[in-house]
C-alpha positions, -999 to +999 in steps of 0.1 A: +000+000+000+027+021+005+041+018-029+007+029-043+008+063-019+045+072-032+037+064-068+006+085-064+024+110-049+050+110-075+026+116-104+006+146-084+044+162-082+051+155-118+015+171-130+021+197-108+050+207-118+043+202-156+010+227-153+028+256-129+066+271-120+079+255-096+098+285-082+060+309-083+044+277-058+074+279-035+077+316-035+065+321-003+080+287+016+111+304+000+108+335+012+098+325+045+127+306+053+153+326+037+143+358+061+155+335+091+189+345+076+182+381+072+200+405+096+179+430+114+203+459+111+178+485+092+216+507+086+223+481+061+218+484+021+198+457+009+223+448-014+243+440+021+213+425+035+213+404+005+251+392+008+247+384+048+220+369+046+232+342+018+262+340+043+242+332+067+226+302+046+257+287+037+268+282+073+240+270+077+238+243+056+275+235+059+267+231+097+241+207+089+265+187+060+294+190+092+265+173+117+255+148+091+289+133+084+299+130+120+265+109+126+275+092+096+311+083+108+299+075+143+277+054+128+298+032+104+326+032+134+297+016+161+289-009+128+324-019+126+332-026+162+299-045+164+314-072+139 
């Protein structure tokens, strides 16, 4: 049944996306989470905004890849001394 559900789910994503941009249905989801990342400073240009806030993102992701990896290692190392 599961199988059905994801295959079901597949097509509705494919149609979806084959009738409407992608990037105008995610606009807001978009938006939303990339103002997490904006400074508040109001003395800054936008342009600056702009630059710290992609900054900002990056870390943030490369903080999740850094987290990810080390579970990962951990992981394989527990699997190893198990055997």
């Amino acid at each position: 049944m599961a199988n059905y559900h994801r295959t079901a789910g597949r097509i509705g994503g494919y149609v979806l996306r084959a009738t409407h941009d992608p990037m105008e249905y995610t606009s807001a989801a978009r938006r939303t989470f990339l103002s997490r990342f904006l400074p508040d400073d109001p003395s800054l240009t936008p342009e600056e905004r702009q630059r710290r806030a992609e900054a900002a993102l990056k870390a943030h992701m490369l903080r999740l890849a850094h987290k990810s990896a080390k579970k990962r290692r951990r992981t394989a190392a527990r699997q190893e001394a198990a055997q």
